[in-house]
C-alpha positions as CSV (number, residue, x, y, z in Angstrom):
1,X,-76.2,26.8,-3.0
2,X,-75.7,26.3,0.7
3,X,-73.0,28.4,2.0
4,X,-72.9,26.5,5.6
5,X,-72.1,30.0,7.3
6,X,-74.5,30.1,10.1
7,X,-72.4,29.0,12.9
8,X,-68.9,30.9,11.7
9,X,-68.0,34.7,12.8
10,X,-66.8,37.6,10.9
11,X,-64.5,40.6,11.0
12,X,-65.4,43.0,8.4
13,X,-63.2,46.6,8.0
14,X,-64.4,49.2,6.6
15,X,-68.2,48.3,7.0
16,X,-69.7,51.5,7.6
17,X,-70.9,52.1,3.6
18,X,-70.1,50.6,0.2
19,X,-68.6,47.2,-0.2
20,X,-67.5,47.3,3.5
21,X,-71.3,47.4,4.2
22,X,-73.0,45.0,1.4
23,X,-70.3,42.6,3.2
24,X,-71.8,42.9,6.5
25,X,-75.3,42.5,5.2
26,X,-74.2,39.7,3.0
27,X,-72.6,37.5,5.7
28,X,-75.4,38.0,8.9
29,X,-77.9,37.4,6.0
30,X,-76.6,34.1,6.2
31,X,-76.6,34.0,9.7
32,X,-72.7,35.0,10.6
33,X,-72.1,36.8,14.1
34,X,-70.0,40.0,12.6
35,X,-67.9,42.6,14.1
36,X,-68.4,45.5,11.6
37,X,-65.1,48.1,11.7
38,X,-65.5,51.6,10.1
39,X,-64.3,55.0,11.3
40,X,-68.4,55.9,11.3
41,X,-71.1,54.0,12.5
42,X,-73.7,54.8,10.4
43,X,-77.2,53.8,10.8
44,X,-77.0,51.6,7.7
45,X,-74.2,49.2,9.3
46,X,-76.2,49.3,12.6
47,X,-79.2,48.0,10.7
48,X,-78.0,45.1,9.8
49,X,-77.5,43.7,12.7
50,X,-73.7,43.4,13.1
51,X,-71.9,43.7,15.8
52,X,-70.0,47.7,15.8
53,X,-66.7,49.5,16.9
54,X,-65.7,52.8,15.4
55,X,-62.2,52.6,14.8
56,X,-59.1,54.0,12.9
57,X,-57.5,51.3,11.5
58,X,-54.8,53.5,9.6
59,X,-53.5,53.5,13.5
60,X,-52.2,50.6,15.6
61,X,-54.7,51.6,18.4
62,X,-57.7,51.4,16.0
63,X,-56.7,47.7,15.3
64,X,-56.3,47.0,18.7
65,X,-59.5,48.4,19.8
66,X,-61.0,46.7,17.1
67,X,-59.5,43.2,17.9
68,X,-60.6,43.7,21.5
69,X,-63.7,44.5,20.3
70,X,-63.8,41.4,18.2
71,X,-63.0,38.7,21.1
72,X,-65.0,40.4,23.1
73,X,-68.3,40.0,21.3
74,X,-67.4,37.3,19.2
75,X,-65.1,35.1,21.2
76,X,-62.8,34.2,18.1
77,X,-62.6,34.5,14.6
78,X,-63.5,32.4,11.7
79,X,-63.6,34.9,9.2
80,X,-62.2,38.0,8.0
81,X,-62.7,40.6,5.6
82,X,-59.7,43.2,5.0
83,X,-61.6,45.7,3.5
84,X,-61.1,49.3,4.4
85,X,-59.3,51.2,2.1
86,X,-58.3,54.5,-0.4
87,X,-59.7,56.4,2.4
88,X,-61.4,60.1,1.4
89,X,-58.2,62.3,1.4
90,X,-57.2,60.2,-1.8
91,X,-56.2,62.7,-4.6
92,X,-55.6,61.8,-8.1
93,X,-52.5,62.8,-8.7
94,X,-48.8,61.6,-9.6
95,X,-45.7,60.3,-8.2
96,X,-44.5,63.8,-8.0
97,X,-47.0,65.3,-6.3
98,X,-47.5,62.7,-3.8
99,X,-45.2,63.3,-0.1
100,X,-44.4,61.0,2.3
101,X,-46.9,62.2,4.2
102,X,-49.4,61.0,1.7
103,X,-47.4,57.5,1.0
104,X,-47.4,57.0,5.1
105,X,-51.3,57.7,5.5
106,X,-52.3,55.8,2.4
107,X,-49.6,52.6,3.0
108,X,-51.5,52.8,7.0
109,X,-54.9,52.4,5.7
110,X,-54.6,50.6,2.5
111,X,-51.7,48.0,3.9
112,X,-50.6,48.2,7.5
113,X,-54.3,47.9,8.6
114,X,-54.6,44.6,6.6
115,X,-51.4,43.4,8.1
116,X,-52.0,44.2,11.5
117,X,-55.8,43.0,11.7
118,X,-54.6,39.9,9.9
119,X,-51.7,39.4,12.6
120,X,-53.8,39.8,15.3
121,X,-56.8,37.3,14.1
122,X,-54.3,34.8,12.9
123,X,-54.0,32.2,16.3
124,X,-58.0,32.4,15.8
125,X,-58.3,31.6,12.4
126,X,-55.5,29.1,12.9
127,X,-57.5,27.4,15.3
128,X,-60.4,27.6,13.8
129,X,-59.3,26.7,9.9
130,X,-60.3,29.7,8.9
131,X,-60.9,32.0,5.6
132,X,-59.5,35.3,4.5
133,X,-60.5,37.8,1.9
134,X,-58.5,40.8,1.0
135,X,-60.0,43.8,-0.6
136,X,-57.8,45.1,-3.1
137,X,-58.6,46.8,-6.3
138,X,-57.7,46.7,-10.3
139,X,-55.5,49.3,-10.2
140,X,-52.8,47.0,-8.8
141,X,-52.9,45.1,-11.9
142,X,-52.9,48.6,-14.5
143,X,-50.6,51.4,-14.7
144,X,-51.9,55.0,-14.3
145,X,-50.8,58.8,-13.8
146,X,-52.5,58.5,-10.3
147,X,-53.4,57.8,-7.6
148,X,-49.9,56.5,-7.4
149,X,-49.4,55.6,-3.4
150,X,-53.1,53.7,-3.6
151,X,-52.1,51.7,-6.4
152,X,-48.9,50.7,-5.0
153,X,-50.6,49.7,-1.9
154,X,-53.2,47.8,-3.4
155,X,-50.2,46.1,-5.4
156,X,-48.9,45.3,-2.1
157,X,-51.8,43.8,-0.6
158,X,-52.4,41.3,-3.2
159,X,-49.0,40.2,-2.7
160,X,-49.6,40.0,0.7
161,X,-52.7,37.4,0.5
162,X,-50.2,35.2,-2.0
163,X,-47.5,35.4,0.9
164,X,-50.3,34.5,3.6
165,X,-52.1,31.9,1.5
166,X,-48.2,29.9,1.2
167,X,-47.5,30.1,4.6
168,X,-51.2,29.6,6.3
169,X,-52.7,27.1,3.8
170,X,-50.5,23.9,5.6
171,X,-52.4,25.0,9.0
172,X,-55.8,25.1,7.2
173,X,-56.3,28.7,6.3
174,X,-57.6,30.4,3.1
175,X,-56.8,33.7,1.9
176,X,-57.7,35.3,-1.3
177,X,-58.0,38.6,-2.6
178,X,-60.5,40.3,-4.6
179,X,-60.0,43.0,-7.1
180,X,-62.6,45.1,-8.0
181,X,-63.1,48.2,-10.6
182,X,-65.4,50.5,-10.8
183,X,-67.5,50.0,-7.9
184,X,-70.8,52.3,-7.2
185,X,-69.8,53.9,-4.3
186,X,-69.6,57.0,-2.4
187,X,-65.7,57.2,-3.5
188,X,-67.2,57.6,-6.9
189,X,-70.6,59.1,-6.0
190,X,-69.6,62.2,-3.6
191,X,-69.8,65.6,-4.8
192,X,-67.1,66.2,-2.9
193,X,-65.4,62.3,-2.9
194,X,-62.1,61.1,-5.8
195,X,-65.0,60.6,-8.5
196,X,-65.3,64.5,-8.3
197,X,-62.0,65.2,-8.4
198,X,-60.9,63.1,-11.2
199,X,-64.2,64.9,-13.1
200,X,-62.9,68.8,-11.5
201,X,-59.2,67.6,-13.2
202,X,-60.7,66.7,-16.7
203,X,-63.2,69.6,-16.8
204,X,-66.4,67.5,-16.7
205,X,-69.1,67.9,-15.0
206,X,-69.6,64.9,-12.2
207,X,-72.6,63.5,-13.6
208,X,-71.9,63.7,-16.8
209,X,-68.6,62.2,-16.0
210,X,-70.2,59.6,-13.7
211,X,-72.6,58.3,-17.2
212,X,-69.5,58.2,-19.4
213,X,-67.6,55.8,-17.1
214,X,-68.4,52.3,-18.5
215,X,-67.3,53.5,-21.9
216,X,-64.2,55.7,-21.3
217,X,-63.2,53.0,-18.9
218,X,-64.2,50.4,-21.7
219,X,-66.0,48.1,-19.4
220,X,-67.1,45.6,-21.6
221,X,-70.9,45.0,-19.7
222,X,-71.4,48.5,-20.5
223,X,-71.7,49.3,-16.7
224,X,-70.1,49.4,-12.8
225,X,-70.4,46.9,-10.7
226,X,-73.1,47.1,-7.6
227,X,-71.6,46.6,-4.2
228,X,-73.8,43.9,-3.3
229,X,-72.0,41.7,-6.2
230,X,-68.3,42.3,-5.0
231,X,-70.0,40.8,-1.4
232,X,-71.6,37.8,-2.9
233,X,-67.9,36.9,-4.4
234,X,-66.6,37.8,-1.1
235,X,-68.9,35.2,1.2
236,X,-68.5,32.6,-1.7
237,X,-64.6,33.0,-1.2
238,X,-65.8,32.8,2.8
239,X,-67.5,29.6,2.6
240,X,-67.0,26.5,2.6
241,X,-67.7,25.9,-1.3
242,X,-65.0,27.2,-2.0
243,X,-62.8,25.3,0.2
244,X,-60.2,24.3,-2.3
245,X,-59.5,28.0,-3.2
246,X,-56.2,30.1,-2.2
247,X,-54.0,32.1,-3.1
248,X,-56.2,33.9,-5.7
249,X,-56.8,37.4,-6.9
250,X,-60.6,37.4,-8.4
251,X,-61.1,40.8,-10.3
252,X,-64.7,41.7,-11.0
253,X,-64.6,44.7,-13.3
254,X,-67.0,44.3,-15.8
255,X,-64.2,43.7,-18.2
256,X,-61.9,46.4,-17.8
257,X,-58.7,44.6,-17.6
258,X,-58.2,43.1,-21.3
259,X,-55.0,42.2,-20.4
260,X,-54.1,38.2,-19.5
């Protein structure tokens, strides 16, 4: 299948490891000019090639050093990939037990980053009759004890990309979000990352509690998903093939959510 990418540029948050990073790999593979975002630049995201800027984009000053970044290099924007997100201070815990603090830091990194990257890319991929793709995440679609703020803001953002997708789609541009589960990442992988603590909380040790997932999760393939396929359904979304699409929320889970 010919994606017809080669000549388009990308914005990709959150690049630096894990879907963020299989993105940015995914896309120059297929010959886009990306501006890889993360907090670290870590010799995995410089390898692929990708244009870099470390930046906090839970800040408005990380976004705007990331959109200056952007023009710089890139010139404009076809592309973008909203991806950063949960961030490693996420704690699974309830409503209770979550401060405003928490709800600020988690809404700025999870949300307001998507929003203000998105506003700031917008006369671009206006122009250019562009494509967006929002990282979101499964547990905006099911209820759980915690972690409450990140599952409200993951909520959030899918609503956002229906909002964008009504209002953009007349001036030719796409957004769509994708929902993943279970994802093999360092968010589940870390000793010391919320895959720990959710094993700490339940008594289990962490790789015992990493090989139990798919069936106390009651993923249906019997296992997580690999970064590198939440990035192929993220360029597909990208492309051109899928120029009709918009306004959709693709969750790839493996069959966790049963529900309709």
């Amino acid at each position: 299948m010919h994606l017809d990418l080669a000549s388009k540029t990308a914005v990709v948050t959150g690049a630096g490891r894990g879907i963020g990073l299989a993105t940015a790999r995914a896309l120059t593979a297929e010959g886009v000019r990306v501006m890889g975002a993360a907090r670290t630049i870590t010799p995995e995201l410089k390898e692929t090639g990708a244009y870099t800027v470390s930046a906090d984009l839970s800040t408005a000053d990380g976004v705007a050093t990331l959109m200056d970044s952007a023009f710089a290099e890139l010139g404009g924007i076809d592309l973008l990939v909203n991806n950063v997100g949960a961030g490693d201070d996420v704690e699974p815990v309830g409503f209770l037990d979550t401060d405003d603090t928490q709800w600020s830091r988690i809404l700025d990194l999870n949300l307001l980053s998507a929003v203000r990257v998105t506003r700031a890319a917008l006369p671009s991929l206006i122009e250019r009759r562009g494509s967006i793709v929002n990282v979101s995440s499964i547990n905006s679609r099911l209820p759980a004890a915690g972690p409450v703020a990140y599952s409200a803001a993951k909520a959030a953002l899918a609503a956002l990309g229906k909002s964008l997708a009504e209002e953009f789609g007349p001036q030719g541009v796409r957004v769509n979000t994708v929902s993943p589960g279970v994802v093999r990442t360092s968010i589940w992988d870390d000793p010391q990352g919320f895959g720990a603590k959710v094993a700490a909380g339940a008594g289990a040790d962490h790789a015992a509690f990493l090989e139990r997932i798919p069936e106390a999760f009651a993923i249906t393939t019997g296992r997580i998903t690999e970064p590198e396929e939440v990035a192929a359904l993220i360029t597909f979304l990208l492309s051109g093939i899928a120029g009709n699409i918009t306004g959709a929320d693709y969750v790839i889970d493996g069959g966790t959510v049963k529900t309709l």
